[in-house]
MARSE-534766 format. One line per 5 residues: number of its first residue (from 1); their letters; for each residue x negated, y, z of C-alpha. Coordinates in nm, 2 decimals. Layout:
MARSE-534766
NUM	A	X:Y:Z; ...
//
This chain:
MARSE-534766
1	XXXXX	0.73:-0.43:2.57; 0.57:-0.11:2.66; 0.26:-0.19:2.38; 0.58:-0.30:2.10; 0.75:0.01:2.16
6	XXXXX	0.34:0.24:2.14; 0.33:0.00:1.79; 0.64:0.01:1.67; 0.60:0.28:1.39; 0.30:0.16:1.21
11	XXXXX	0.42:-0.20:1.28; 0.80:-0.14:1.07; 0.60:0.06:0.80; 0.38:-0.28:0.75; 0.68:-0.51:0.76
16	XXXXX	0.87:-0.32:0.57; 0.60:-0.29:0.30; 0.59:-0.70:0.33; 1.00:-0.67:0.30; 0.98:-0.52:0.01
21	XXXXX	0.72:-0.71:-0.16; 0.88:-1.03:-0.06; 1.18:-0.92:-0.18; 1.11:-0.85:-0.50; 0.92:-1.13:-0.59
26	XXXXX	1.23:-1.35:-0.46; 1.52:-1.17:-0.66; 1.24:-1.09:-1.00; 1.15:-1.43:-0.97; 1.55:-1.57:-0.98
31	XXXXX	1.62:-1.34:-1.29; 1.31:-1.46:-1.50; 1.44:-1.78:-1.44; 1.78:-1.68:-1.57; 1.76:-1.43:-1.81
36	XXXXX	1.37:-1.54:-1.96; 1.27:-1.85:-1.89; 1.63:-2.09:-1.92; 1.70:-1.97:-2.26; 1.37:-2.08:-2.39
41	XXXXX	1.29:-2.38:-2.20; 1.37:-2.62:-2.41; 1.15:-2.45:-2.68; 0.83:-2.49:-2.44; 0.81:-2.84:-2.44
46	XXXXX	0.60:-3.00:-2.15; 0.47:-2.66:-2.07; 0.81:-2.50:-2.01; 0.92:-2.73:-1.69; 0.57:-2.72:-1.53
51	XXXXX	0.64:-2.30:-1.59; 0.98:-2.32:-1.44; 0.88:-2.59:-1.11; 0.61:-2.29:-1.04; 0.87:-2.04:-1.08
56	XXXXX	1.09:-2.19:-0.88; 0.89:-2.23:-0.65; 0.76:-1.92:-0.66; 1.14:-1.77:-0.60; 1.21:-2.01:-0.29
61	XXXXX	0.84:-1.92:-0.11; 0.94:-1.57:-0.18; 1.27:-1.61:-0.01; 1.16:-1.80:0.27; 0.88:-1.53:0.30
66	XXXXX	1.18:-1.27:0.31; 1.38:-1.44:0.55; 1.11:-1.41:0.82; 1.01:-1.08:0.75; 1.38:-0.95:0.77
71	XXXXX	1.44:-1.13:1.09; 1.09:-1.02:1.21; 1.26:-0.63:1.12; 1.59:-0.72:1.31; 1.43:-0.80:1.61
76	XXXXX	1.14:-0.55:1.60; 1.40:-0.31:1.62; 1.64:-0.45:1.86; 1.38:-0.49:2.10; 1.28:-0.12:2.11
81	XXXXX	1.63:-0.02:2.06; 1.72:-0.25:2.40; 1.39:-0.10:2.59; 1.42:0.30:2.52; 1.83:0.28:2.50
86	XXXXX	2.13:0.20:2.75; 2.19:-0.08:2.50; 2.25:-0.49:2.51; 2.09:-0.71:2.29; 2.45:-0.80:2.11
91	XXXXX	2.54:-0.42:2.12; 2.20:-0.36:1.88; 2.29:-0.65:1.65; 2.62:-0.45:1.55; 2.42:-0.16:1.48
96	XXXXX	2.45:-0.11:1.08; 2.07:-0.16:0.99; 2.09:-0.54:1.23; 2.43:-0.64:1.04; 2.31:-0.53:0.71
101	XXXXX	1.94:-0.67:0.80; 2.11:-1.05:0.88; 2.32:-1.02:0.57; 1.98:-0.98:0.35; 1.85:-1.25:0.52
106	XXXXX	2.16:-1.49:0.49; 2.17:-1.43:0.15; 1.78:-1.47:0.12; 1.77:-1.78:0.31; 2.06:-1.96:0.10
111	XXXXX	1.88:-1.89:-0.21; 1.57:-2.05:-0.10; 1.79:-2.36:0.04; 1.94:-2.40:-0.29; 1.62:-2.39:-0.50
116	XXXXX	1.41:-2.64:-0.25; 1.71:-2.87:-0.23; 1.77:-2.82:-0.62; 1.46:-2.75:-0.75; 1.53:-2.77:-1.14
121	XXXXX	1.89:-2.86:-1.09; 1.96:-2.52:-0.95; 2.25:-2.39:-1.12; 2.14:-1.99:-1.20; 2.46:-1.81:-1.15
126	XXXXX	2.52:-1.91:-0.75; 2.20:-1.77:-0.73; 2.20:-1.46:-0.94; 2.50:-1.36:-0.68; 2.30:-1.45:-0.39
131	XXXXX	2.05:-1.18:-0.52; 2.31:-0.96:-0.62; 2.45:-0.97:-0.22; 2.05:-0.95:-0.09; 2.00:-0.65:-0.32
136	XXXXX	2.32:-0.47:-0.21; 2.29:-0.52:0.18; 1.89:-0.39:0.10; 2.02:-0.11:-0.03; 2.24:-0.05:0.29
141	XXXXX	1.92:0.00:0.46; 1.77:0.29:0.25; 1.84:0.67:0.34; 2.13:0.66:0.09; 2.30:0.49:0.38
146	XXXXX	2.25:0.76:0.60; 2.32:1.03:0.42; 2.64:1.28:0.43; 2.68:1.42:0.11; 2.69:1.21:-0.22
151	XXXXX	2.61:0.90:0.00; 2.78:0.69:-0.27; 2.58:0.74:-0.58; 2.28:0.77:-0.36; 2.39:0.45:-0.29
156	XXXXX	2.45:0.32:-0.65; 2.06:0.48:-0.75; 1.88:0.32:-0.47; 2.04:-0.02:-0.60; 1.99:0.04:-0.92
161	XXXXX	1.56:0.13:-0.84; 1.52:-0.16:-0.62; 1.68:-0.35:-0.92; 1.40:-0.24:-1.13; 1.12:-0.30:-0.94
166	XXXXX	1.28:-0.67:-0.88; 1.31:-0.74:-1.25; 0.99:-0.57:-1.41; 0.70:-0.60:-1.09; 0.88:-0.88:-0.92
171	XXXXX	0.89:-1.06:-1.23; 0.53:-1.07:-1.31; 0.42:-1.35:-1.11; 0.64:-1.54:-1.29; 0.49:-1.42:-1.63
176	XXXXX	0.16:-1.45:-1.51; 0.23:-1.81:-1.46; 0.40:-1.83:-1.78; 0.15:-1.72:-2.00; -0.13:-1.92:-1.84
181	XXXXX	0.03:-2.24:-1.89; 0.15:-2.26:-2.25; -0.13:-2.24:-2.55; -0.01:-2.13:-2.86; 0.09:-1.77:-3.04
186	XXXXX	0.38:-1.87:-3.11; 0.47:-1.97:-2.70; 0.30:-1.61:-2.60; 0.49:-1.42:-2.83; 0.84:-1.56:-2.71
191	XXXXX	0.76:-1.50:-2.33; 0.58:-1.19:-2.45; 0.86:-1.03:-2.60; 1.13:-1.11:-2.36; 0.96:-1.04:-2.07
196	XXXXX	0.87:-0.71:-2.27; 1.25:-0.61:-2.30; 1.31:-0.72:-1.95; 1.05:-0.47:-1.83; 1.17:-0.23:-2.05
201	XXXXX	1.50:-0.26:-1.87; 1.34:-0.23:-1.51; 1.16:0.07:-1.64; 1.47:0.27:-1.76; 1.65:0.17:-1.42
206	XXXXX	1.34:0.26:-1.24; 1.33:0.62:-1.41; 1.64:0.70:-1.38; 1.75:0.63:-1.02; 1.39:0.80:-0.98
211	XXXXX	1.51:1.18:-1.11; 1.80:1.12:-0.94; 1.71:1.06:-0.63; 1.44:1.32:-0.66; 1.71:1.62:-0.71
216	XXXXX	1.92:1.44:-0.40; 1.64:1.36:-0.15; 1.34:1.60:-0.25; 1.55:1.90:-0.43; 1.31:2.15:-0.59
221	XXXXX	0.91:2.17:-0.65; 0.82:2.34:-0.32; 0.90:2.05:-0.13; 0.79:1.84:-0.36; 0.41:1.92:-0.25
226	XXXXX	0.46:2.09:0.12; 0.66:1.75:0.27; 0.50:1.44:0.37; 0.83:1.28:0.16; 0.73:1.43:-0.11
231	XXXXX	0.36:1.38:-0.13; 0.46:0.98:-0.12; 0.67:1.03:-0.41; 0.34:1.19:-0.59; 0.20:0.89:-0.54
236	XXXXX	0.39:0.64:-0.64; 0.48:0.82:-0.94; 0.07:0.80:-1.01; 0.06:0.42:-0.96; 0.39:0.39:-1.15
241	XXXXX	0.24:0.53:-1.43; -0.09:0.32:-1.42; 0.14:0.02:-1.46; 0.29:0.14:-1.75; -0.02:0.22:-1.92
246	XXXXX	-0.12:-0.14:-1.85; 0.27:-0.24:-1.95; 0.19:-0.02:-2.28; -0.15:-0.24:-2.34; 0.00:-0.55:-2.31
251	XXXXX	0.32:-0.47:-2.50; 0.05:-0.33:-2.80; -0.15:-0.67:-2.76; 0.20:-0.87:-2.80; 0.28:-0.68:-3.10
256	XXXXX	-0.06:-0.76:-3.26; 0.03:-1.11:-3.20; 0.25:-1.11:-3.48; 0.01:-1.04:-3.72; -0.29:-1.23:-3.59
261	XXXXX	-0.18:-1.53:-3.43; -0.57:-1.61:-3.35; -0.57:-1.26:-3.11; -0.71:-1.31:-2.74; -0.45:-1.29:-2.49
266	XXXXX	-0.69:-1.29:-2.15; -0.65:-0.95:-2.15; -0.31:-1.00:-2.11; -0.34:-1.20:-1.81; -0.58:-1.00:-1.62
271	XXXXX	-0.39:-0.70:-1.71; -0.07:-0.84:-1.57; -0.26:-0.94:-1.20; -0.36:-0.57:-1.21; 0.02:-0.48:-1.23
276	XXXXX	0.10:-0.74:-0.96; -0.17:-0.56:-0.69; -0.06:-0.23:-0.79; 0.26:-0.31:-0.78; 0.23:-0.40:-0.38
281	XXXXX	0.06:-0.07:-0.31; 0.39:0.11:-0.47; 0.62:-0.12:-0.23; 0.39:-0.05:0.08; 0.42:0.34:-0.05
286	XXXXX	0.79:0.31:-0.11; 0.79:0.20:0.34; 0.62:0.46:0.44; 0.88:0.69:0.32; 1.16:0.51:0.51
291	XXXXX	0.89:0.66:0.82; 1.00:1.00:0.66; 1.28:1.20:0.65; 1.39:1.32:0.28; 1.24:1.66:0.18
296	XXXXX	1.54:1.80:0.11; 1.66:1.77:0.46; 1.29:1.97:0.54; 1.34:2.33:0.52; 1.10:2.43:0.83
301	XXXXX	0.77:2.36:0.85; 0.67:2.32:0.48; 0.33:2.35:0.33; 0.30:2.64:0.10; 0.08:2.64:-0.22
306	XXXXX	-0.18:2.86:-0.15; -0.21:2.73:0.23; -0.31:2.41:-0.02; -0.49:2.62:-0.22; -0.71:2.76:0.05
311	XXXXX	-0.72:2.43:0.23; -0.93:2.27:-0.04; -1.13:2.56:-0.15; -1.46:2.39:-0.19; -1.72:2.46:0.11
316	XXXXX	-2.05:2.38:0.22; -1.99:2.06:0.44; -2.05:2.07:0.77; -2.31:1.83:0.90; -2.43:1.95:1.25
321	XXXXX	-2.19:1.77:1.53; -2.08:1.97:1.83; -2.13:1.79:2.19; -1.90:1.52:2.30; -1.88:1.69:2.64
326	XXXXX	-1.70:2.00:2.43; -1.42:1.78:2.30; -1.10:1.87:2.45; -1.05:1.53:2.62; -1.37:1.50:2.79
331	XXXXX	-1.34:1.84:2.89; -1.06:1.78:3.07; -1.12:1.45:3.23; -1.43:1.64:3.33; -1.21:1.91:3.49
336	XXXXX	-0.94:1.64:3.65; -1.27:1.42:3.80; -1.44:1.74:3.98; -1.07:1.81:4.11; -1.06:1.52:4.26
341	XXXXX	-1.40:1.51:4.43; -1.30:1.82:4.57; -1.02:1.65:4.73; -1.16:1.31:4.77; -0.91:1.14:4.60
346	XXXXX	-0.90:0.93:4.28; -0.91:1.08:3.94; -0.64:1.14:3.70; -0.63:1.02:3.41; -0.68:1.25:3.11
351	XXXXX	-0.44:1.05:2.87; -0.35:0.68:2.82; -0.34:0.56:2.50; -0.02:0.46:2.35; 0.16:0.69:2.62
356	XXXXX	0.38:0.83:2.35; 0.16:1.19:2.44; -0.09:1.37:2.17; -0.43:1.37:2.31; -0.52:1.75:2.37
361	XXXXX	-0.76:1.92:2.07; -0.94:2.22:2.02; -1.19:2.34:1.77; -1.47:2.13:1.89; -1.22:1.79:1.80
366	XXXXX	-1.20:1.97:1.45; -1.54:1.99:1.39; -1.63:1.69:1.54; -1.35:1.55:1.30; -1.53:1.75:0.96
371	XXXXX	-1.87:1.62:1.06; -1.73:1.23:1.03; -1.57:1.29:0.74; -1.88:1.49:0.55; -2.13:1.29:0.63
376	XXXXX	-1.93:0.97:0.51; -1.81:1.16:0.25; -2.24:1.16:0.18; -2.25:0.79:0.25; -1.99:0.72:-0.03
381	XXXXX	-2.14:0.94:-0.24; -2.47:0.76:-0.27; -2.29:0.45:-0.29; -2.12:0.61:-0.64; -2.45:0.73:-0.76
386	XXXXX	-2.64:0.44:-0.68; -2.34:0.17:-0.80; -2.33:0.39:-1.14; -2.72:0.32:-1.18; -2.73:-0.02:-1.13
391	XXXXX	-2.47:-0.03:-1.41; -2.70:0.16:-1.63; -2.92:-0.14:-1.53; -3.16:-0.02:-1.25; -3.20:-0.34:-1.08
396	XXXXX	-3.30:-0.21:-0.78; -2.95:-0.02:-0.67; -2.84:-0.32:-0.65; -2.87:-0.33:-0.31; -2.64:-0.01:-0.30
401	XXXXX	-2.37:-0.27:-0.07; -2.61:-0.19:0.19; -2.49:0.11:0.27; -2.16:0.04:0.36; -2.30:-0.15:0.63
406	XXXXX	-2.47:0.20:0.75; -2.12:0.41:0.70; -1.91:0.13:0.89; -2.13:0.21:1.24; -2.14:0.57:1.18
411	XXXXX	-1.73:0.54:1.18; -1.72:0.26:1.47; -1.94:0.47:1.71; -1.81:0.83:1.59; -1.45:0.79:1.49
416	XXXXX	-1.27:0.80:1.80; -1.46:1.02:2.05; -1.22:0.94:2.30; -1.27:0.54:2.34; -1.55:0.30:2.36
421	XXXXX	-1.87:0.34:2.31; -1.85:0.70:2.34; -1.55:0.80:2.54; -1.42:0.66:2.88; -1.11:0.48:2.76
426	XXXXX	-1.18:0.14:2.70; -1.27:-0.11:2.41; -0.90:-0.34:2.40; -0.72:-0.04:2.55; -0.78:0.18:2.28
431	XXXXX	-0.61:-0.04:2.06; -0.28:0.05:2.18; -0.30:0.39:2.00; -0.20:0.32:1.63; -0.48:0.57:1.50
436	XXXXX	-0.78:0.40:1.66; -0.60:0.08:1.57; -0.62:0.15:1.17; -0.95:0.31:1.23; -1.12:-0.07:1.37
441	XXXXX	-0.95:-0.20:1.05; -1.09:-0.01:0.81; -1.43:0.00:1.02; -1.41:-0.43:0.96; -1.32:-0.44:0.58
446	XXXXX	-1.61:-0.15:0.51; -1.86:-0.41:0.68; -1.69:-0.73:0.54; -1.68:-0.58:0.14; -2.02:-0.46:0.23
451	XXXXX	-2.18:-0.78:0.29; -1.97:-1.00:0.01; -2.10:-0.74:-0.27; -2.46:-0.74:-0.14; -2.46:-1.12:-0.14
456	XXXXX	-2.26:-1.07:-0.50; -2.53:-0.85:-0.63; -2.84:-1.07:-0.52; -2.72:-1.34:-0.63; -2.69:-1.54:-0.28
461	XXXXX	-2.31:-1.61:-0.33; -2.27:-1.77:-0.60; -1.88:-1.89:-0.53; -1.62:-1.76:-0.76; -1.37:-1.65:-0.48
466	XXXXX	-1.69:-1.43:-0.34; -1.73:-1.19:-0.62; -1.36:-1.08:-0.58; -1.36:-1.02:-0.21; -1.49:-0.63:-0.28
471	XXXXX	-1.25:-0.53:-0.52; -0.96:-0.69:-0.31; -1.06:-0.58:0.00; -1.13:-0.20:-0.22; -0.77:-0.20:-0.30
476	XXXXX	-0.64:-0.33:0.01; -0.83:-0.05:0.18; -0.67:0.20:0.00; -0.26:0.07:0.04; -0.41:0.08:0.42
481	XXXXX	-0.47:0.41:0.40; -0.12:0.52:0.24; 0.05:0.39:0.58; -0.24:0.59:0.79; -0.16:0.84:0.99
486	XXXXX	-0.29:1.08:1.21; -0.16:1.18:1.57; -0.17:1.57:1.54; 0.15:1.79:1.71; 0.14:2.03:1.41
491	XXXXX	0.36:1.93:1.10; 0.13:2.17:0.87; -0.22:2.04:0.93; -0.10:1.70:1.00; 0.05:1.72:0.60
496	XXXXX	-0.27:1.94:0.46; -0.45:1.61:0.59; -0.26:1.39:0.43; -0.29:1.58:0.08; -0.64:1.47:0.12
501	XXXXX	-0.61:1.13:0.23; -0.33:1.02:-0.05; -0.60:1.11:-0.34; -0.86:0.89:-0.14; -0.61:0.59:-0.13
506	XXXXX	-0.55:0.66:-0.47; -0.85:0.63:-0.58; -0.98:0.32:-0.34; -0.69:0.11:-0.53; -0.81:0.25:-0.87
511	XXXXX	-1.20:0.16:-0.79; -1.04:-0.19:-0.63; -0.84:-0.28:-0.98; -1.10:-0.15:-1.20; -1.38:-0.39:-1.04
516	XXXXX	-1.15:-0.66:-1.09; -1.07:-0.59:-1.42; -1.50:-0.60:-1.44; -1.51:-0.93:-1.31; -1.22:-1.08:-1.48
521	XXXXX	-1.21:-0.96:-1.88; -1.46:-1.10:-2.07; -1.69:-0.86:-2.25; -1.74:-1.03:-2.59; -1.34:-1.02:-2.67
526	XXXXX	-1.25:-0.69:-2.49; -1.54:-0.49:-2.49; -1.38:-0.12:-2.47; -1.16:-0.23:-2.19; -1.47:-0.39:-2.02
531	XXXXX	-1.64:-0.09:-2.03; -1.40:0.16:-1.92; -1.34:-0.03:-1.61; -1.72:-0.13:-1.54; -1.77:0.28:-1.54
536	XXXXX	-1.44:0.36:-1.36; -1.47:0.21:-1.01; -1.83:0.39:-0.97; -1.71:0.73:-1.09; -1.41:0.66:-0.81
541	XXXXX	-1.64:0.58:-0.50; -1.85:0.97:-0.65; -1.51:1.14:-0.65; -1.42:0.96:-0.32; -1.74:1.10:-0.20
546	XXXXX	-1.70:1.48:-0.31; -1.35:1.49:-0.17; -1.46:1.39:0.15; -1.74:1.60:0.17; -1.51:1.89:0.07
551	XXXX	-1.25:1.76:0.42; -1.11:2.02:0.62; -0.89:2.08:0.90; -0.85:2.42:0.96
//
């Protein structure tokens, strides 16, 4: 219990993000099939019922998937609520966030009974209520809920964005599907078009629920940048407008459909499986603000603009390390263990990971901090520069993969001072603290993306699947690093700190999407397209590299 409770904040941010994906893709899923693909059927032919089994099944999958996730979020919460509080298991359930969690996965769980027991005989409208309940009791679950002024149209917002999300980014599976399986202009133009309108109508919602809830949760421009609420807001408004430049391509590439009936429409697929992954990062960014309270609420403890300003005035980096043995931890397990010789008795303990404490820091842990993220910060660098020549065809950069091997030790030895190999607390216990927990993960997909893109480049895998392991794990890398935070006791740095990380994530999804859009467009028919993206992800890992080399914290 004691290890659920150490994980439990990093643990709901992950669910949640999984809620939310999984909910989307249900409920987008049920309203292409009502509102897209039913109407036109009939005018698919063959095509049209092997595009609406997928989609159903798609739907009923997605369902299931939000069933367990929603129960797995019930009782991740009960069971911390029942071993930090005075309360029963059955007192917890009738907690609002349990009754309103059970009714989302009621409604969830009926929906994806119907469609597996019906399958094509599904009758739309049961369903369409079923979402229309799931989406409601969702929305019970958002600050809105919470709040004490204008809690009612916060209310009727928040429904109306998670409706929009649902019917443009939860839809695209299902138009993903769609376009792949029927072959003619004339098909891609009808799906084309209505899907077009339909994402049209997410957008709107999507835009304005978002202004509204950014006068009622953030308030005004300071907050906007000096709250951790706020900086999450930044981002997904920077991923929501990468999809609707993709959107905008593939609405232009319907429209000159019309006209040229012979135009190629794969970069209309792969355009739409870029919306689908960026999509995913926005959901996981939209749970890491329920881990925040809204800005507005925030009116100590804000970052001011030129604190920012100063912050990331550009330094020399630092790359001389100061001595383990002047860390603030081991020098006072140092001082606790000569204490005890003195009085022959066993040592204390300095700090015990997951504990619920901050382990102590001083300027040495800050510097020690700097170095890491400088001299990876030079790692990445030379990945960009080398990456960018072997586009400019120098064959022998291609081995540039290499070097993530190389950065991937320097972070497993040097990231966590305090644990294994360096530090005194050991290997498994460590992993009770969240921070060295997300730290080994993104140590393992730096070595695992390292050695699929070396084997990529040199031609020794020659699977399919293998070439998109790097930009997959790229992108997943960087959604991982929108839920990372780090265990500091002041609000300030701990935000200045994650100014900087947010662009880094930012940019690990863009380098991640762009390599897949490399990989998957083909040159002859989409040459500008091809090209951009070729160029983009290297020019991401360089500016990766000179933010990191420019990484403060004081």
């Amino acid at each position: 219990m004691s290890l659920l409770i150490d994980l439990f904040g990093y643990l709901s941010i992950v669910i949640h993000g999984l809620t939310i994906t999984a909910q989307s893709m249900a409920l987008g899923s049920v309203l292409f099939l009502a509102l897209l693909l039913r109407p036109i059927v009939a005018h698919l032919g063959s095509a049209g019922q092997a595009i609406e089994r997928t989609c159903i099944a798609i739907a009923a999958w997605s369902a299931l998937a939000l069933v367990l996730c929603e129960t797995a979020t019930v009782a991740l919460q009960t069971a911390v609520l029942v071993g930090t509080v005075d309360l029963t298991i059955a007192d917890a359930l009738h907690a609002n966030f349990a009754v309103a969690g059970l009714v989302k996965a009621t409604a969830a769980a009926l929906i994806a009974l119907t469609l597996f027991a019906l399958g094509q005989r599904a009758p739309m409208t049961p369903l369409v209520a079923l979402a229309a309940i799931e989406l409601a009791a969702a929305t019970l679950t958002t600050h809105a809920a919470a709040r004490l002024d204008h809690r009612t149209p916060l209310l009727l917002v928040g429904f109306l964005h998670q409706f929009g999300a649902a019917i443009w980014i939860g839809g695209i599976p299902c138009f993903l599907v769609a376009i792949n399986r029927v072959e003619n202009a004339q098909s891609w133009r009808m799906i084309g078009a209505r899907f077009s309108r339909m994402s049209m109508a997410g957008v709107a919602c999507i835009v304005v629920s978002g202004l509204t809830m950014s006068i009622g949760y953030i308030g005004d421009w300071e907050a906007f940048y000096g709250t951790a609420y706020g900086v999450m807001v930044g981002a997904k408004i920077a991923m929501f407008l990468m999809l609707l430049a993709l959107g905008g391509g593939n609405f232009l590439l319907i429209e000159r459909l019309r006209a040229r009936p012979a135009t190629p429409v794969i970069r209309l697929r792969r355009y739409a499986e870029v919306e689908i992954g960026i999509g995913v990062a926005i959901f996981f960014a939209a749970a890491s603000l329920t881990s925040v309270p809204p800005a507005i609420d925030l009116t100590q403890d804000r970052v001011t603009w030129p604190e920012i300003v100063e912050r990331n005035t550009p330094q020399w980096p630092r790359l001389a390390s100061p001595g383990h043995d002047t860390l603030a931890l081991p020098a006072l397990q140092a001082k606790l263990d000569a204490e005890a010789a003195r009085h022959s008795a066993a040592p204390q303990v300095a700090f015990v990971p997951g504990s619920g404490d901050l382990p102590p820091r001083n300027a040495a842990d800050i510097a020690w901090s700097e170095y890491n993220h400088h001299w990876s910060g030079l790692f990445v660098l030379a990945i960009g520069v080398l990456s960018l020549l072997n586009a400019a065809g120098l064959r022998w950069a291609r081995h540039w993969p290499l070097l993530f091997l190389g950065l991937a030790a320097f972070l497993f030895v040097r990231s966590d001072p305090e644990v294994w190999p360096l530090g005194e607390i050991g290997f498994f216990a460590s992993f009770r603290d969240v921070e060295v927990l997300q730290h080994r993960v993104f140590v393992v997909l730096i070595a695992a993306f390292a050695i699929f893109e070396w084997r990529v480049r040199t031609g020794r895998a020659v699977k399919p699947w293998a070439r998109l392991v790097f930009p997959l794990l790229c992108a997943g890398g960087g959604v991982l690093l929108l839920t990372h935070s780090h265990a500091i006791a002041n609000l300030k740095d701990q935000l200045l700190i994650e100014l900087t990380h947010t662009p880094l994530a930012l940019c690990g999804i863009v380098a991640g999407w762009a390599r897949w859009l490399e990989l998957r467009l083909d040159p002859a028919t989409n040459r500008i397209a091809w090209r951009v993206a070729r160029w983009l992800w290297p020019l991401c890992f360089v500016l990766v590299g000179l933010m990191l080399l420019n990484y403060r914290e004081a």
